[in-house]
N, C-alpha and C positions, 0 to 999 in steps of 0.2 A: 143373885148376882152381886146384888149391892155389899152382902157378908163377906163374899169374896174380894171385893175390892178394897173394903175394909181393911181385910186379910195382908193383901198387897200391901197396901198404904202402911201398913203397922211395918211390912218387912223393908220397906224404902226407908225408915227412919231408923231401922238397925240396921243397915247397913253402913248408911250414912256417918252412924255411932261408929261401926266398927272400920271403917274408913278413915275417918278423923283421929284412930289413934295413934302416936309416935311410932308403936311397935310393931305396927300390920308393916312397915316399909323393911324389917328387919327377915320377913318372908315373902317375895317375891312372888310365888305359887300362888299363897293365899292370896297375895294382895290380886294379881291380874284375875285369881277366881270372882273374889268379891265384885271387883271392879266390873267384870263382865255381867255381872247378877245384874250389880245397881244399873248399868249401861242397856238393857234387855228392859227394865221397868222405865227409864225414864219417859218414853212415849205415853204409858199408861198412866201416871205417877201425873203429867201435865194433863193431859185429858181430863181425871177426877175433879183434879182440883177446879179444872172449868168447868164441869159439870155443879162441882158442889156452889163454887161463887153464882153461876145461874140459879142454880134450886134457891139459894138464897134472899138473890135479888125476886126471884117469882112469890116467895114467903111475904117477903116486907110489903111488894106492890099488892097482894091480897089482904092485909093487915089494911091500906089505907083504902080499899072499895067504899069504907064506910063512912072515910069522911067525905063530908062534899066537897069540900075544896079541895081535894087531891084522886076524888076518884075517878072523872074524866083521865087524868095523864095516867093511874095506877093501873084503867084497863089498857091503854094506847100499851103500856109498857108490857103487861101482860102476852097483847095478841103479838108485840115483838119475842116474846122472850120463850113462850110453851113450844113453838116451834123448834128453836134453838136447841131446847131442853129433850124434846124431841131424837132432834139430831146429834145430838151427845151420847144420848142413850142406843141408838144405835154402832153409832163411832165405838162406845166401850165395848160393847158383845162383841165387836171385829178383834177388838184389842184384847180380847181375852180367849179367843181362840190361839188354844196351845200349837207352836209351829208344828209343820210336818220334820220328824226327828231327819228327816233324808236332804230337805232343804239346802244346808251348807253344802252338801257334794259335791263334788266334780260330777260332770256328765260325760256318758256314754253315748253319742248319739250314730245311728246308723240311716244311710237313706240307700233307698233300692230303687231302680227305675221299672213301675208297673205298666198298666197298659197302653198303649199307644205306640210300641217301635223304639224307633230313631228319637221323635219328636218328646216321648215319655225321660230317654236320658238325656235330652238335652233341658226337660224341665229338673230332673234330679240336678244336674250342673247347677241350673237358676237358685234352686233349693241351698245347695250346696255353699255356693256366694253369698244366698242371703244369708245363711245364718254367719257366716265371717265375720261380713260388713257390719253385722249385730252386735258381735263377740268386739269389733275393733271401736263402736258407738259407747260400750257399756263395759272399756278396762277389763274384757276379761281374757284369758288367752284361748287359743282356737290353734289344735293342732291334727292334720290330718296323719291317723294311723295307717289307712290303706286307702286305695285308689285303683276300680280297675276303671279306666278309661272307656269310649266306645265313639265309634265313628264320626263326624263332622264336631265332633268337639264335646260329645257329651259325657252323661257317668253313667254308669249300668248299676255301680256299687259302691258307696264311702262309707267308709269308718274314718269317727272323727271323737277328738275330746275334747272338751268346754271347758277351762277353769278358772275360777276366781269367787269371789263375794256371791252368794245363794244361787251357782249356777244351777245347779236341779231345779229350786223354785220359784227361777225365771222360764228352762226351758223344758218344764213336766210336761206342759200340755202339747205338744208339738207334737206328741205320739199320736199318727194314726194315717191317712189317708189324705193326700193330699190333691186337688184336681185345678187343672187346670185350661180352660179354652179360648182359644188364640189359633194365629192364621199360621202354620209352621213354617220355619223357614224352606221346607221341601215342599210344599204347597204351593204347586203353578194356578191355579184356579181363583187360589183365594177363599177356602173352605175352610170354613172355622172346625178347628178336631178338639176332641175332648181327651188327655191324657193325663195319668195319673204318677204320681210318685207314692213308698213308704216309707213313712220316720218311724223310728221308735225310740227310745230316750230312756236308759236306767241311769242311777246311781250308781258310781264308782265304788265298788266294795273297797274295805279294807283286810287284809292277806288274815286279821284275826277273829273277822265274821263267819270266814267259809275255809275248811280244809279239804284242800282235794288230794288226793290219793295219785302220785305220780302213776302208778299201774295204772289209772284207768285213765288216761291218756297218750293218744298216739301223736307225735311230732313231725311232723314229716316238712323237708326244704329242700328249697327248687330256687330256680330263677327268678328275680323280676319282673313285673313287665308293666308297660306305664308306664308314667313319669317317674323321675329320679334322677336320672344321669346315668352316664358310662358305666360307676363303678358301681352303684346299683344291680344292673340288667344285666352284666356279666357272672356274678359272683351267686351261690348258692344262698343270698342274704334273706329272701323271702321263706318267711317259718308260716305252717299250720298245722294249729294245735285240733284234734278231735278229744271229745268226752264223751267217751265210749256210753256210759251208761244214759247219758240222755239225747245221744246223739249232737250237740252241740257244735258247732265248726268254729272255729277264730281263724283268719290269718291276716299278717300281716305283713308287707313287702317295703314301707317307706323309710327304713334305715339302712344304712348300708352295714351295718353291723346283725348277722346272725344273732347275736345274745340281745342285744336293743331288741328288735322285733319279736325275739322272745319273751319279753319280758312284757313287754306291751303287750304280746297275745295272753298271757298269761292274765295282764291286768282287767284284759276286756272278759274272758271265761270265765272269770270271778266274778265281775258284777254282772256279767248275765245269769248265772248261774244260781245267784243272789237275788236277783230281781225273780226271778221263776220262783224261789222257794218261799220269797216273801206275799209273792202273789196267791200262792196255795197252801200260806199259813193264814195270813192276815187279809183277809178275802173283805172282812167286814173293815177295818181299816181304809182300805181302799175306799170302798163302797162308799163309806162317808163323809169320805174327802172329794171324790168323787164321781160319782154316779151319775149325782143331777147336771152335770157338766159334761158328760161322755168318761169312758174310760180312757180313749186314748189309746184303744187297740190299732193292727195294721189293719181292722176290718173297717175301722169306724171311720165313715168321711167326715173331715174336721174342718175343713176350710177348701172353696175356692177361688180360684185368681180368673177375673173374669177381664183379658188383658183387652176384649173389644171391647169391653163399657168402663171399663180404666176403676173398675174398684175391686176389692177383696170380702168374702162375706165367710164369715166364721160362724159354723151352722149351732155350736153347742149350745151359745150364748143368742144368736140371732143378730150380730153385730158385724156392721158392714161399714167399711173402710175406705173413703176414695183416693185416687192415685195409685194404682201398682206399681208403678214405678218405683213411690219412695217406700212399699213395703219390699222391695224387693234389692232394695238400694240397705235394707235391715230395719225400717223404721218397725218396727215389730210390738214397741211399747203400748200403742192402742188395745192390740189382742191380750197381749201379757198382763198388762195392768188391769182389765177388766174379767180373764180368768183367773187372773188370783183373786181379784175383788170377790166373782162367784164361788169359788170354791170356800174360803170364809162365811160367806153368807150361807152356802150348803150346810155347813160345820155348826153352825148359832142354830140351824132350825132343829138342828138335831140334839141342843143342849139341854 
């Protein structure tokens, strides 16, 4: 580990070099590459250096055990300082965990209303909000692609995309099963039901990762229905795409433009399509990113909302959350920041 960071450190100070010269500002390209390099190390870059100033200080206070007039404080400083040293050395293994290459993406995210009815789409709805209210806490944008609606106000189906700063690996882990038990609003009794939603969440391909073959795609547009407006629900604006060969379906109905919702369907068939092949290339990838956290399939129950005891418990990790309200209002950063935490710490056991 230590060689490696060595390694790093030697390439912060050529950068650094090559940064400071008159003529890097004469290419642009180069200069925002470098600058990105140097900008990706500087966490690691501070880290060491705290680390090495502690090794340091622990060397010197071991040097004076032996005399007596300084070795009472030399261990005081000691039992302060191994711990620290400790905790640095764990900090750097985090820090050297190479990102997941899908990170920066945009997300794809879908939620489907599973078992329970009525009461199942109107928690997909809740689902639905929360992640918004999320996308609007944390600058990123949150646009819905499709929308079929269903009765007393809920969703049956959304397709929706996430964009801005590491939306993938903020919102990877979302994929899989979600439950939730509360009193429903069509509940005269007052009987707690148990219903479910599913998310699942790919990365946004790019048009030069995957080529598809117009032939094997069928297009077919129809009407609207749902929200939108007038000119929406009139007009043959809603497009779906099939992909014949793996059976695939897109569609999407939330522009009023035939070619807009094509284009979006297009964009979603791609990253799905990409997500499937990545999954049955790179199986071990995954695996060790995440595995010991759950995959994240629609099989896997990921989290429930337990709206009569007012907290949230996320089964991957064992971490339990109170207030549903404020995760449902998008406070989401507990879950998130502690599955990224795990998934790194997955990552180091495996180094």
């Amino acid at each position: 580990m230590f060689n490696k960071l060595d390694a790093l450190l030697d390439r912060c100070r050529e950068l650094d070099e090559a940064l400071s010269q008159p003529e890097i500002f004469q290419d642009y390209e180069k200069y925002q590459v470098l600058l990105k390099e140097r900008s990706g190390l500087q966490p690691l870059f501070e880290k060491y250096h705290e680390y090495l100033s502690v090794s340091r200080q622990i060397r010197e206070a071991r040097e004076l055990l032996s005399d007596p007039d300084f070795s009472a404080e030399a261990a005081s400083e000691l039992a302060d300082l191994s711990p620290l040293q400790e905790k640095l050395t764990e900090e750097l293994k985090l820090l050297l965990v190479p990102p997941d290459p899908m990170d920066s993406r945009n997300v794809i995210l879908e939620i489907r209303a599973g078992v329970g009815g009525a009461e199942a789409a109107l928690f997909s709805a809740d689902l639905l909000r929360m992640y918004q209210k999320y996308a609007d806490r944390n600058s990123l944008s949150f646009e819905i692609l499709s929308l079929s609606d269903s009765d007393l106000g809920g969703v049956n189906e959304a397709l929706l995309m996430i964009s801005g700063q590491d939306a993938f690996a903020r919102m990877k882990f979302e994929s899989g099963v979600h439950c939730v038990k509360r009193v429903p609003v069509t509940e005269s009794s007052g009987r707690i039901h148990t219903s479910t939603a599913t998310v699942a969440v790919f990365p946004e391909a790019e048009e030069v990762e995957l080529e598809i073959n117009p032939s094997d795609l069928r297009i077919d547009v129809f009407h609207a229905s749902g929200h939108g407006g007038q000119g929406v629900n009139t007009t043959d604006s809603a497009v779906r795409i099939t992909h014949l060969p793996s059976g695939t379906v897109v569609t999407c109905q939330d522009e009023r433009s035939q070619l807009e919702n094509k284009a979006k369907a297009l964009k979603v068939l791609r990253s799905r399509l990409l997500d499937q092949k990545q999954r049955a290339e790179a199986e071990s990838r995954f695996r060790d990113r995440r595995m010991q956290i759950g995959w994240g399939d629609r099989s896997d129950k990921i989290r429930t909302y337990y709206f009569n005891h007012d907290y949230v418990v996320d089964h991957r990790i064992g971490l339990t959350v109170n207030r549903v309200a404020n995760v449902m209002n998008g406070d989401l950063a507990p879950f998130i920041d502690a599955l990224r935490l795990a998934e790194k710490t997955a990552v180091t056991n495996t180094l």
